[in-house]
C-alpha distance (Angstrom), angle and dihedral (degrees) to the residues before:
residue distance angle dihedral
X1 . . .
X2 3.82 . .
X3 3.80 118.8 .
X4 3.85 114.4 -121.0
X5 3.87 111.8 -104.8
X6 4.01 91.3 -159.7
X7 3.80 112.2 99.3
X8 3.95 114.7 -103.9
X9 3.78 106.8 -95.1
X10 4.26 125.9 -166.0
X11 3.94 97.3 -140.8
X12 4.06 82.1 -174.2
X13 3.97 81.8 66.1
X14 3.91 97.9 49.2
X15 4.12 118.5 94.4
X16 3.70 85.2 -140.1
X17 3.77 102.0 60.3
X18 4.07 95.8 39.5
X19 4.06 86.3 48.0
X20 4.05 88.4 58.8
X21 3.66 90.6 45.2
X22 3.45 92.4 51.1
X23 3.39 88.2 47.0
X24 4.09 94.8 59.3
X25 3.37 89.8 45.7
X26 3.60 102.7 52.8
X27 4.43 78.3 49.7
X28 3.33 90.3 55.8
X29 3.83 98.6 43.3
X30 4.14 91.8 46.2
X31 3.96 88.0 50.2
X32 3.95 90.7 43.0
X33 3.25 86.0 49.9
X34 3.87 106.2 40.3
X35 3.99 90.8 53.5
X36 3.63 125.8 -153.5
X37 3.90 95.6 -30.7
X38 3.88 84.4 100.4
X39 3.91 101.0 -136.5
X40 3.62 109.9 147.9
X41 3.92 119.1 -154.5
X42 3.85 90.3 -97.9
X43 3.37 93.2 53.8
X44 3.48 94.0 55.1
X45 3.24 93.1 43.8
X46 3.87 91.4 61.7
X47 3.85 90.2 41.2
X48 3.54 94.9 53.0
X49 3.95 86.3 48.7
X50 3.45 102.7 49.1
X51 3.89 90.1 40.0
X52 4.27 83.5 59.4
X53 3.97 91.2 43.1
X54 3.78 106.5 35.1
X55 3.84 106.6 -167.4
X56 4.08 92.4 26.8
X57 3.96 111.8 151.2
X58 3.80 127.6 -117.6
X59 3.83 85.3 -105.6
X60 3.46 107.7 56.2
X61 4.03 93.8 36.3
X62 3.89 77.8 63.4
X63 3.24 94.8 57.1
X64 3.63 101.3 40.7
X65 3.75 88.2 56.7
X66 3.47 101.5 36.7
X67 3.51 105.7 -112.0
X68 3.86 139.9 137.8
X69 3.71 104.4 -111.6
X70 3.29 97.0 -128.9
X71 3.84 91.1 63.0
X72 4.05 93.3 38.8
X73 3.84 79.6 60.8
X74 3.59 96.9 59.7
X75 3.85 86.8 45.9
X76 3.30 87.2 56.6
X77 3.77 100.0 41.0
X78 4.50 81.3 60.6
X79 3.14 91.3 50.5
X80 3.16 107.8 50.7
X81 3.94 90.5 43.4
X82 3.38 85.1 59.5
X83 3.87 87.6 61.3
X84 3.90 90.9 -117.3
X85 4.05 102.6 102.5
X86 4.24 120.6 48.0
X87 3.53 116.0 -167.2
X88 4.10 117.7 -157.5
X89 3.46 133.9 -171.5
X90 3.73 111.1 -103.0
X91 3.99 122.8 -119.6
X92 3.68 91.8 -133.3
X93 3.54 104.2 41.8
X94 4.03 111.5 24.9
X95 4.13 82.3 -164.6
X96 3.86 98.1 59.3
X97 3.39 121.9 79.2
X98 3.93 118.7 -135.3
X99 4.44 112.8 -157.8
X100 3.62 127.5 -153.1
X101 3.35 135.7 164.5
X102 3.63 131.0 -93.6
X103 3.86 123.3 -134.1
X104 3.70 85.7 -106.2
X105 3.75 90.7 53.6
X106 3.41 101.8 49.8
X107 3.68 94.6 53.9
X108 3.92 89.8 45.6
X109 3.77 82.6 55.1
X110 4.00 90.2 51.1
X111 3.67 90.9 44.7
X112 4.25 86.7 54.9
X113 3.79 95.2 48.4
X114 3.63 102.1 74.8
X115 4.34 90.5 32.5
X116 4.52 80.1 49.0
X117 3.74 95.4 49.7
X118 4.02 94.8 45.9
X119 3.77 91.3 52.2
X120 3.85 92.2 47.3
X121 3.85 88.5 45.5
X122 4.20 87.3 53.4
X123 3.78 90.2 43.0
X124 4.00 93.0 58.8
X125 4.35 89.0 30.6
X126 4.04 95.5 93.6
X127 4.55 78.2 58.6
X128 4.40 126.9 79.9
X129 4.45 101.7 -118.9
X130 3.92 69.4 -104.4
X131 3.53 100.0 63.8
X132 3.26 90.1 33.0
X133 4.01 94.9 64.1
X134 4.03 86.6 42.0
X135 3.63 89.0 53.3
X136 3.77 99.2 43.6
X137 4.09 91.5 46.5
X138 3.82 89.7 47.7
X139 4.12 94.9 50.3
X140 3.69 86.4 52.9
X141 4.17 90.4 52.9
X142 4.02 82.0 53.9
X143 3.38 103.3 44.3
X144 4.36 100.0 38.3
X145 3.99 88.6 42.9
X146 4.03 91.6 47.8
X147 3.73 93.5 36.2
X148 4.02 91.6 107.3
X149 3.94 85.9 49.7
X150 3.83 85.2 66.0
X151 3.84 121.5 111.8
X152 3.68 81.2 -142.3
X153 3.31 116.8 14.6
X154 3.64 135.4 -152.6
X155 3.99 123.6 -117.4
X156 3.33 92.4 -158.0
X157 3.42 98.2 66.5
X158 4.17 101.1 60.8
């Protein structure tokens, strides 16, 4: 057997590797946490979104959460089979679609919240309230500063 040329590397040690960990655990944590309603973190995200924007277009909901819109449409597409999303033609463009929730959605979305804010709560539990502001200040250095670096960046964060 050949020996490796490349240079041993510690991916425990590289920002990269720990922020996709983090990332599957704060998945795992929101769906623990959210039960069997089904809601995955992006679909909250977009519920939460068009609940604080009522008549927001496909476009721009990709944009504020950071998503391709081809795959914000397929968000959309569940949840609106699931009877929680409405899209309607808008008056000033009859090719743009405006979203709103339904009744049904919005109480999904108020049935989330609470499930939402425990699982962010356990995320940040293993931190001091110090630590935890530290953390939460330097994340959003990361993520405005890299936002350009983003396959589908967010306008929310310029």
């Amino acid at each position: 057997m050949k020996k490796s040329t490349a240079s041993p590397v510690d991916i425990d040690l590289q920002p990269g590797h720990a922020i996709r960990r983090l990332h599957q655990i704060s998945v795992g944590i929101f769906l623990q946490s959210v039960g069997d309603s089904g809601i995955t973190p992006v679909q909250y995200a977009a519920l939460q979104v068009v609940s604080n924007q009522p008549g927001i277009d496909q476009r721009t909901l990709a944009r504020n959460i950071a998503l391709d819109t081809s795959t914000t449409g397929g968000v959309v597409d569940r949840l609106e089979a699931r009877g929680w999303l409405e899209r309607r033609t808008s008056p000033e463009d009859r090719r743009a679609r405006q979203l709103f929730l339904t009744r049904a959605g919005d109480q999904a979305l108020a049935g989330t919240i609470p499930a939402m804010l425990r699982a962010q709560e356990q995320i940040l539990a293993p931190l001091t309230e110090r630590q935890r502001g530290e953390f939460m200040r330097m994340l959003q250095v990361l993520v405005t500063q890299n936002n350009e670096l983003s396959r589908a960046p967010s306008e929310t964060m310029k």
